[in-house]
One Martini backbone bead per residue (centre of mass of N, CA, C, O) as a GRO file, in nm:
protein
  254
    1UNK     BB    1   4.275   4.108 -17.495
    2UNK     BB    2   4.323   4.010 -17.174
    3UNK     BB    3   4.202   3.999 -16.889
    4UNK     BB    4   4.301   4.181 -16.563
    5UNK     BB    5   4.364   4.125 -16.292
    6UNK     BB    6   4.440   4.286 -15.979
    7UNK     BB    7   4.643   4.163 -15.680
    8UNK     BB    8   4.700   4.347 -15.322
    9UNK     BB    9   4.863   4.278 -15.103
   10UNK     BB   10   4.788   4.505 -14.751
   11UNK     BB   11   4.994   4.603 -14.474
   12UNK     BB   12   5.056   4.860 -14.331
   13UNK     BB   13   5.038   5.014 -14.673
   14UNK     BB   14   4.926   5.343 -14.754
   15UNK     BB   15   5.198   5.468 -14.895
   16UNK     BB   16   5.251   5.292 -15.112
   17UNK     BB   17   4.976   5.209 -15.238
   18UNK     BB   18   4.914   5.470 -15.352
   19UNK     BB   19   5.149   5.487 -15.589
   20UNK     BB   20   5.025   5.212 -15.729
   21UNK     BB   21   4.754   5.314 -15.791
   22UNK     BB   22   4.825   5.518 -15.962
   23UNK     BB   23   4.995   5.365 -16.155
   24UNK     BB   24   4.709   5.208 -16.216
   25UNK     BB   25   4.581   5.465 -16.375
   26UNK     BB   26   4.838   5.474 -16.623
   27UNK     BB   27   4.742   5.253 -16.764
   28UNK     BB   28   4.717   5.118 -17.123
   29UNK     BB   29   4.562   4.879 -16.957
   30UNK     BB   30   4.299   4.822 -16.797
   31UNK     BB   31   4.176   4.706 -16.546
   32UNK     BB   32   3.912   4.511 -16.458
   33UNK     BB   33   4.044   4.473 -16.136
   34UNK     BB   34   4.150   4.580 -15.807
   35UNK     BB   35   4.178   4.393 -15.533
   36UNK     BB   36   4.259   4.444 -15.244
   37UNK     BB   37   4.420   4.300 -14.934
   38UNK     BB   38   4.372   4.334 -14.633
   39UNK     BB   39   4.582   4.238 -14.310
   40UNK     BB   40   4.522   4.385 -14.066
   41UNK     BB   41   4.512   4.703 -14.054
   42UNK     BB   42   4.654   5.013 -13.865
   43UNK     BB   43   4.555   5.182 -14.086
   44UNK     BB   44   4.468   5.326 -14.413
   45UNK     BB   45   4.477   5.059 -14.614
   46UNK     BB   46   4.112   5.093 -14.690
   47UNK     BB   47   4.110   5.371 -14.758
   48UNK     BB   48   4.319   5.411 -15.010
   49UNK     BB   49   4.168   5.168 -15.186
   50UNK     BB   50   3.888   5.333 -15.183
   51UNK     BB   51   3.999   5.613 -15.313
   52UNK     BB   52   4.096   5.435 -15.600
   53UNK     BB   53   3.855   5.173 -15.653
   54UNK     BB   54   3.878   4.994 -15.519
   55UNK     BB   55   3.893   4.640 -15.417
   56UNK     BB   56   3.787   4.510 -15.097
   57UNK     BB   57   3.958   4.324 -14.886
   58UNK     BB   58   3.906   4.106 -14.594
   59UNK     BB   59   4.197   3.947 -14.400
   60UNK     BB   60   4.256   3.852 -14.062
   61UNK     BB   61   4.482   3.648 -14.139
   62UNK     BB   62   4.782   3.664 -14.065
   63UNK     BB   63   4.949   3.694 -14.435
   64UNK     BB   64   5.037   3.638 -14.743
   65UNK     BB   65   4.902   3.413 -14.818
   66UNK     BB   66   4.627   3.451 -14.737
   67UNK     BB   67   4.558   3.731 -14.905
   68UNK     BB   68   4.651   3.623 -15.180
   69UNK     BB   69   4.427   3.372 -15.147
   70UNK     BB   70   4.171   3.566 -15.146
   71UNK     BB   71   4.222   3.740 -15.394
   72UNK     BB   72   4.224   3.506 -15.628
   73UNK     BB   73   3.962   3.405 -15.555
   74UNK     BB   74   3.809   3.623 -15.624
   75UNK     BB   75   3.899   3.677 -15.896
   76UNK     BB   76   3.762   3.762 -16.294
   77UNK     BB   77   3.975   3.714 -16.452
   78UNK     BB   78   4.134   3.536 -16.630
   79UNK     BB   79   4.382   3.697 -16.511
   80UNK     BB   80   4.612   3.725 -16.229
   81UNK     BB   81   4.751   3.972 -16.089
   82UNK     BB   82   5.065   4.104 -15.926
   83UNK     BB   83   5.100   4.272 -15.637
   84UNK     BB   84   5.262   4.469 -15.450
   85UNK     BB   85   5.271   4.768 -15.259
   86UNK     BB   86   5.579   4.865 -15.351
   87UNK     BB   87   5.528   4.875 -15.606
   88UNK     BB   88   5.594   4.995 -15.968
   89UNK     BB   89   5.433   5.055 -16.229
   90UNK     BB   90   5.490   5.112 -16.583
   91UNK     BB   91   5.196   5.162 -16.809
   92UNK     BB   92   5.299   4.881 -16.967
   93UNK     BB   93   5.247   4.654 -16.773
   94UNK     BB   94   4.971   4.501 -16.815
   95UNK     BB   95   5.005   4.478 -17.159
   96UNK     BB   96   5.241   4.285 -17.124
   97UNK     BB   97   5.139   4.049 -16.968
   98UNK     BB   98   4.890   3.978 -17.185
   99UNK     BB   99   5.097   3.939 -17.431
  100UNK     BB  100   5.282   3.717 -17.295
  101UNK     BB  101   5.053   3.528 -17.256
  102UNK     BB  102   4.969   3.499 -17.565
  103UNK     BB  103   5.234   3.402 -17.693
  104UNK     BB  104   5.212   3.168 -17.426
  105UNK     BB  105   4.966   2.922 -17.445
  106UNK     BB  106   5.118   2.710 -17.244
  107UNK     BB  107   5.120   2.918 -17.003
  108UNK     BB  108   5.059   2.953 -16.659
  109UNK     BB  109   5.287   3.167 -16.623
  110UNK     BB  110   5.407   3.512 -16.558
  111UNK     BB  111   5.729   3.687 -16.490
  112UNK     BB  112   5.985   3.905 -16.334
  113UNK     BB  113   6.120   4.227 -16.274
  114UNK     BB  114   6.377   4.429 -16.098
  115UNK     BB  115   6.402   4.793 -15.914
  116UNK     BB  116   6.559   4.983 -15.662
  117UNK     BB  117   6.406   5.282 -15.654
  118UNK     BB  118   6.573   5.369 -15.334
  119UNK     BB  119   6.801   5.401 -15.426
  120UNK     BB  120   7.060   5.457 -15.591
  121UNK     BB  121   7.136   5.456 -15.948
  122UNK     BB  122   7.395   5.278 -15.926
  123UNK     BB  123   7.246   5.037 -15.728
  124UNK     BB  124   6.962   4.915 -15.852
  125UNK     BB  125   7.037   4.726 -16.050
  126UNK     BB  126   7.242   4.542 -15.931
  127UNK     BB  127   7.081   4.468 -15.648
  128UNK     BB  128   6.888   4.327 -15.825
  129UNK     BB  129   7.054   4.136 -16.005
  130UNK     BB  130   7.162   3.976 -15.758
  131UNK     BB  131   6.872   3.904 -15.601
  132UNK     BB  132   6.710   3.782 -15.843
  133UNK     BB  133   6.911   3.621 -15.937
  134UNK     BB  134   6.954   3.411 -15.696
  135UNK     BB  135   6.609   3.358 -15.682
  136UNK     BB  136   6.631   3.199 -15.958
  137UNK     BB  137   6.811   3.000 -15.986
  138UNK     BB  138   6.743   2.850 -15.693
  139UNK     BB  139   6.446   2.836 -15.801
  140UNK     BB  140   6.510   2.644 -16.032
  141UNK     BB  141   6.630   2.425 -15.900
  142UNK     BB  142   6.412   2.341 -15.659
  143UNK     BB  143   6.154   2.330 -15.933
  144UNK     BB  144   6.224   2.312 -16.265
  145UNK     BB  145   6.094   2.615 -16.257
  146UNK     BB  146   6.065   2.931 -16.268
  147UNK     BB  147   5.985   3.142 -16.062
  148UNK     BB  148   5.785   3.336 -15.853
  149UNK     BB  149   5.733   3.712 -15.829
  150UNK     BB  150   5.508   3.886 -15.626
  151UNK     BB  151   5.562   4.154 -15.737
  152UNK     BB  152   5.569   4.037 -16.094
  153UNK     BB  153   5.295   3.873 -16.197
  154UNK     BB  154   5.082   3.607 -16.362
  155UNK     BB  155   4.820   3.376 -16.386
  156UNK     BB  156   4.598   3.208 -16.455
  157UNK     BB  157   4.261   3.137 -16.319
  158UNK     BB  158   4.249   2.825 -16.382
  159UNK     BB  159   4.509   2.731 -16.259
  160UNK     BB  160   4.436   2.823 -15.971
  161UNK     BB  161   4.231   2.652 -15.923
  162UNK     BB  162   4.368   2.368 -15.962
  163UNK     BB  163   4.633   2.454 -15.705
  164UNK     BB  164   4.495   2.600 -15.429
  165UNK     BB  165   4.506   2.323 -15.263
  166UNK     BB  166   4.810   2.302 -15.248
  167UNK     BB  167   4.848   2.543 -15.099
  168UNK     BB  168   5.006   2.727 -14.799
  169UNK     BB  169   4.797   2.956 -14.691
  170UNK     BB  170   4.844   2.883 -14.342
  171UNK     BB  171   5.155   2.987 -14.397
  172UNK     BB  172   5.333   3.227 -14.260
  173UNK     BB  173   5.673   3.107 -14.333
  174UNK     BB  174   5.639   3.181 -14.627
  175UNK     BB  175   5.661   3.201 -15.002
  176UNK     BB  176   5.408   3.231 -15.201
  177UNK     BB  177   5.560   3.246 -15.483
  178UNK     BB  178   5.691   2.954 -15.452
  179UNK     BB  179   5.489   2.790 -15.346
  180UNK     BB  180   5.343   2.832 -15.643
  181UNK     BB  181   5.567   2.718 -15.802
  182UNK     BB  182   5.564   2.450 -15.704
  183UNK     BB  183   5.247   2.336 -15.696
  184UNK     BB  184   5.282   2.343 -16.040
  185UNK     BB  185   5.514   2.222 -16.112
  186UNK     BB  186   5.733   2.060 -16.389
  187UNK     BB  187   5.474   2.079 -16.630
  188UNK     BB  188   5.442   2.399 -16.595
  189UNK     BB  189   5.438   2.680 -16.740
  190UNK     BB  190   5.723   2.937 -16.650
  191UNK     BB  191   5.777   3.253 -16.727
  192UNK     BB  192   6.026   3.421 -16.793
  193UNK     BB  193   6.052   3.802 -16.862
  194UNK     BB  194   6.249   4.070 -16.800
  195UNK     BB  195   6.088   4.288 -16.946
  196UNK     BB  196   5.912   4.277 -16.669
  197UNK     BB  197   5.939   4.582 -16.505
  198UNK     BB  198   5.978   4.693 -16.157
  199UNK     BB  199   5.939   4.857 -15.877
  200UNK     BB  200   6.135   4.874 -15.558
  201UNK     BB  201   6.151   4.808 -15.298
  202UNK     BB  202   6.477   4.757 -15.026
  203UNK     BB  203   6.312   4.669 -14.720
  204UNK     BB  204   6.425   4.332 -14.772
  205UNK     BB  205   6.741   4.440 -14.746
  206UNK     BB  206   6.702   4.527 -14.431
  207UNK     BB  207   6.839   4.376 -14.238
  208UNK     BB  208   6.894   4.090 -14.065
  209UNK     BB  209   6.633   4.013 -13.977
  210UNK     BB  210   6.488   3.985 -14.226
  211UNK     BB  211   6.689   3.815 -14.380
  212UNK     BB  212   6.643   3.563 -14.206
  213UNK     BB  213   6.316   3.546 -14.235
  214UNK     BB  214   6.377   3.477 -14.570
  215UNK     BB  215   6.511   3.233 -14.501
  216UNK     BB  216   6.332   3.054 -14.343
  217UNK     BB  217   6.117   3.091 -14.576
  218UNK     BB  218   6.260   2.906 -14.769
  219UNK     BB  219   6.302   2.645 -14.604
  220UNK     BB  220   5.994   2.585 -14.547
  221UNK     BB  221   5.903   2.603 -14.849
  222UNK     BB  222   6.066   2.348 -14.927
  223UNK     BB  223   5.991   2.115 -14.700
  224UNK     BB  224   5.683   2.111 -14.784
  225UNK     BB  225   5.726   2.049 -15.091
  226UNK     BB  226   5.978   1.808 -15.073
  227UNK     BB  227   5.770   1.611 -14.935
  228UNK     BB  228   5.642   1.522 -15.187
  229UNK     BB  229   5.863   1.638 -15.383
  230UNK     BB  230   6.165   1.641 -15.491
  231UNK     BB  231   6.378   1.730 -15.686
  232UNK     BB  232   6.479   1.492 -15.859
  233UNK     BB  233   6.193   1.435 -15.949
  234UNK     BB  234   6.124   1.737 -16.075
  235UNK     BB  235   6.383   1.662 -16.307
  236UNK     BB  236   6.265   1.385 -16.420
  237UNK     BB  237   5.979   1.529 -16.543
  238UNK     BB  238   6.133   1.760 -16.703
  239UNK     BB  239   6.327   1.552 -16.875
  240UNK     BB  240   6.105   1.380 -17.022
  241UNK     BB  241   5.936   1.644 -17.102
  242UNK     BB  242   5.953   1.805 -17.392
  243UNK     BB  243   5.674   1.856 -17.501
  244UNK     BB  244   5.667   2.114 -17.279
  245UNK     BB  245   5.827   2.246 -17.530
  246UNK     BB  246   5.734   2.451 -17.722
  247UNK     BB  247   5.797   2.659 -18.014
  248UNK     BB  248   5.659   2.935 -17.909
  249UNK     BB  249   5.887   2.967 -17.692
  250UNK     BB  250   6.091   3.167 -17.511
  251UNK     BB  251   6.400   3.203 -17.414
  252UNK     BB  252   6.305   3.271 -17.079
  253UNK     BB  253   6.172   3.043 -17.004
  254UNK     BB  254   6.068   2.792 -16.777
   0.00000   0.00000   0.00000
């Protein structure tokens, strides 16, 4: 089974950090190594990290999109998974991971969902199937291809070299989970498997301000890549090229 890079970008979330490192203390396939990128905190969270013995990096420059590829840029494992700070993975996390990229060699990356852990049990299953559903939706359709969820994802190592020039890792107002689903383009297999399923906060619907700088980052995110590739070029890619959906592809693959 393929070897496996964990990175966990994390600003001032020492507390939800903590939590999401137990838990990968807890896989059933150990990470070959867990990556913290500090993203200029000023709490505990290079000092928690350190003391779970991740491998922590400092990127100075605020943004997830910084910290995230800078993280992805260190990792030595195949295989690249992500996690955010306030993710929860589940024991078989990992192992899930790099079977589901087994089964697809043909897969550049595969995503997840997910269930928001701190609501009360009765509203975290819809209100996460109503927000990620909504989000891989219209995310397939202005990508040509499901898109990627950085709360639970991963890409292979070798793709992320071939298109980390192409993402905007200095914009700090983007989405790097979709930026990066856009950067591979409509030629490349991106799996979305449900089967995939971690625990988040959801401290992302809190707020109109919140949601409000979600929308801002989606649209500037769409606007950077379409001005590229616009979707109907990326739909006409991906509806002529057929060969690149191999016959061992699952159900759920993008």
């Amino acid at each position: 089974m393929s070897r496996v890079s964990v990175v966990i970008p994390a600003r001032d979330d020492a507390v939800l950090l903590d939590r999401c490192l137990r838990a990968l203390g807890r896989q059933t396939l150990a990470p070959a190594e867990v990556i913290v990128v500090d993203n200029a905190s000023s709490d505990a969270t290079a000092a928690v990290a350190a003391a779970h013995g991740a491998r922590v990096l400092a990127e100075p420059r605020i943004g997830i999109w910084a910290a995230a590829a800078t993280g992805y840029d260190a990792a030595e494992a195949p295989v690249i998974a992500r996690l955010d700070a306030d993710s929860l993975p589940p024991a078989g996390w990992l192992e899930s991971i790099a079977a589901a990229l087994e089964r697809r060699p043909h897969a550049a990356a595969v995503t997840g969902w997910g269930v928001f852990e701190d609501l009360p049990r009765v509203w975290g299953a819809p209100a996460a199937a109503v927000y990620l559903g909504a989000y891989y939706v219209l995310g397939f359709a202005a990508a040509a291809r499901a898109p990627l969820w950085g709360s639970n994802m991963a890409i292979r190592r070798a793709v992320w070299h071939d298109v980390r020039d192409r993402v905007h890792r200095t914009e700090r107002e983007v989405h790097d989970d979709l930026d990066l689903a856009l950067a591979l383009g409509p030629h490349r297999i991106i799996a979305a498997d449900p089967r995939l399923v971690v625990g988040v906060s959801a401290r992302s619907l809190r707020g109109s301000a919140q949601l409000g700088r979600r929308f801002r980052r989606a649209f500037r995110t769409l606007s950077l890549n379409w001005a590229g590739m616009p979707p109907w070029q990326r739909w006409a890619v991906r509806l002529r090229r057929p060969g690149d959906l191999p016959a061992r592809q699952g159900p759920h693959d993008g």
